[in-house]
N, C-alpha and C positions, 0 to 999 in steps of 0.2 A: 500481186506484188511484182512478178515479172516485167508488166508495164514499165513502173516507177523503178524497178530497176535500170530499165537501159533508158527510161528519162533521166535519171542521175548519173547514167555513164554517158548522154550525149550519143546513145549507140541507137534509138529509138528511128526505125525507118519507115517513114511513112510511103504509102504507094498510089500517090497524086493520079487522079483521074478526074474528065470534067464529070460533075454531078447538079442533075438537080436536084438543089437544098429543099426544094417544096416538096416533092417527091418523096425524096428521102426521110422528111419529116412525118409526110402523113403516113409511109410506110411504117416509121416506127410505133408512129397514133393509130391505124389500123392495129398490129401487132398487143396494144394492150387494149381494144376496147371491151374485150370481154373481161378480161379481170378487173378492169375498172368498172364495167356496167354491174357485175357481181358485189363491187364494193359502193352500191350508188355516186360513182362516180361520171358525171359526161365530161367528152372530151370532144376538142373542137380544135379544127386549125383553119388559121386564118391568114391567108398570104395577098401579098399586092396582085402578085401570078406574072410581074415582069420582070421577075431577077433571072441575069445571065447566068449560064452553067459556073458554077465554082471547080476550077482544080483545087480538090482537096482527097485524103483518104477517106472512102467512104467507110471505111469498114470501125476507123476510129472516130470518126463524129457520129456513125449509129451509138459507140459505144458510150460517149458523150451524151446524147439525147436518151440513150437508155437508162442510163442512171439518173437522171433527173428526172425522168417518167417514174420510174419505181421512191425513187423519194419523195416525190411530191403523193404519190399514193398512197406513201405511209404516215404522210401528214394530213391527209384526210381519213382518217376510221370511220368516219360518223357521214363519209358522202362527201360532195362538192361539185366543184368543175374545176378542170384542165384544160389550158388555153395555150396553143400554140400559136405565136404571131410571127411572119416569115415578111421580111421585106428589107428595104433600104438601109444601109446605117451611112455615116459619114463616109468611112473608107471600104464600105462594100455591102456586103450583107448580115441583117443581124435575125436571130431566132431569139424569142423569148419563152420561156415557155414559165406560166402563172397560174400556182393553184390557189383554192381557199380555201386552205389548209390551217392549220395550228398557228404556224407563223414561229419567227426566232428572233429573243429575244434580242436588245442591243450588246448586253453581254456576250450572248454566244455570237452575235452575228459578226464581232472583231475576229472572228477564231474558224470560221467556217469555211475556210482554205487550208486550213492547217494540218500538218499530217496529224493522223488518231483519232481530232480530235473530234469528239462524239455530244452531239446536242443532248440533252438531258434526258430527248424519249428516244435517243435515236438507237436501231438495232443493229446498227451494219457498224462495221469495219472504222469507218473514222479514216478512211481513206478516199473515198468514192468522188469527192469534190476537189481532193487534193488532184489527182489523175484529171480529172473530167477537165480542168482548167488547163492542168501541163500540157492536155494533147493540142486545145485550142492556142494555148500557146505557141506550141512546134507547130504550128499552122499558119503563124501571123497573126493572130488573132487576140482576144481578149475576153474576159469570161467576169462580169460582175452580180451582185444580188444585195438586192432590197429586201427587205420582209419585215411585218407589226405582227406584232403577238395577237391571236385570235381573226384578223382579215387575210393572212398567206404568203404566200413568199413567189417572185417573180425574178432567174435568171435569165440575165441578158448575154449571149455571144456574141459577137463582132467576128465576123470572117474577112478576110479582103479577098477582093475580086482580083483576079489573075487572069492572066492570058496565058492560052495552051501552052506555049512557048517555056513561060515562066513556071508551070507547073512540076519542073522536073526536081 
């Protein structure tokens, strides 16, 4: 809650450093692959491997990429795969990261930015996606998602590319 607090006061300081996004990715994807092997889950990342350092907080896009790890975890019980794909986007770099998972329905999937609000199996907070977007947001960035009921759900981030300069 702390977070979205001082994203709603505009007080939210991020501490820009250049980062590689691939790195940082499969750092997070190393970091769960045992509780995902535990839960028959494999996980994979898969990058171009020519994206420029991003000035971004790293410590806030771990926390971004963390929470989509753990949600997509909980929307496979029964197994699957976790796919991180790192490369290009229009205005810089984008992560996606696609499980095959449950998947959400088009009901809920109007609602899955919203503060609270909680998918029908979902356990957490009802907060997790609200944050995980604002920080992308306070980055430049953009944070959207797809997902069919029973094939998964796949978020996309947009980061833009910066120069050191501009990373302040």
């Amino acid at each position: 809650l702390r977070t979205l607090s001082l994203i709603d006061a505009g007080r939210l300081e991020l501490h820009r450093e250049p980062t590689d996004l691939t790195a940082l990715v499969e750092d997070v994807a190393d970091g769960y692959r045992r509780r995902a092997s535990e839960a028959a889950v494999s996980v994979a990342v898969r990058s171009t491997g020519d994206l420029p350092e991003l000035v971004v907080d790293p410590v806030r896009i771990r926390e971004v990429l963390t929470n989509l790890v753990v949600n997509a975890l909980r929307a496979m019980p029964d197994g699957g795969e976790l796919v991180f794909r790192v490369g290009h986007g229009p205005t810089g770099a984008v992560v996606e990261v696609t499980d095959t998972g449950t998947g959400i329905g088009q009901d809920e999937l109007e609602h899955v930015f919203d503060r609270f609000h909680k998918g029908s199996t979902s356990r957490g907070s009802g907060l997790g996606l609200t944050i995980s977007r604002d920080l992308v947001v306070a980055h430049g960035g953009s944070m959207a998602l797809r997902s069919e009921p029973g094939e998964g759900t796949t978020v996309r981030i947009e980061l833009p590319t910066h120069t050191r300069a501009a990373g302040a």
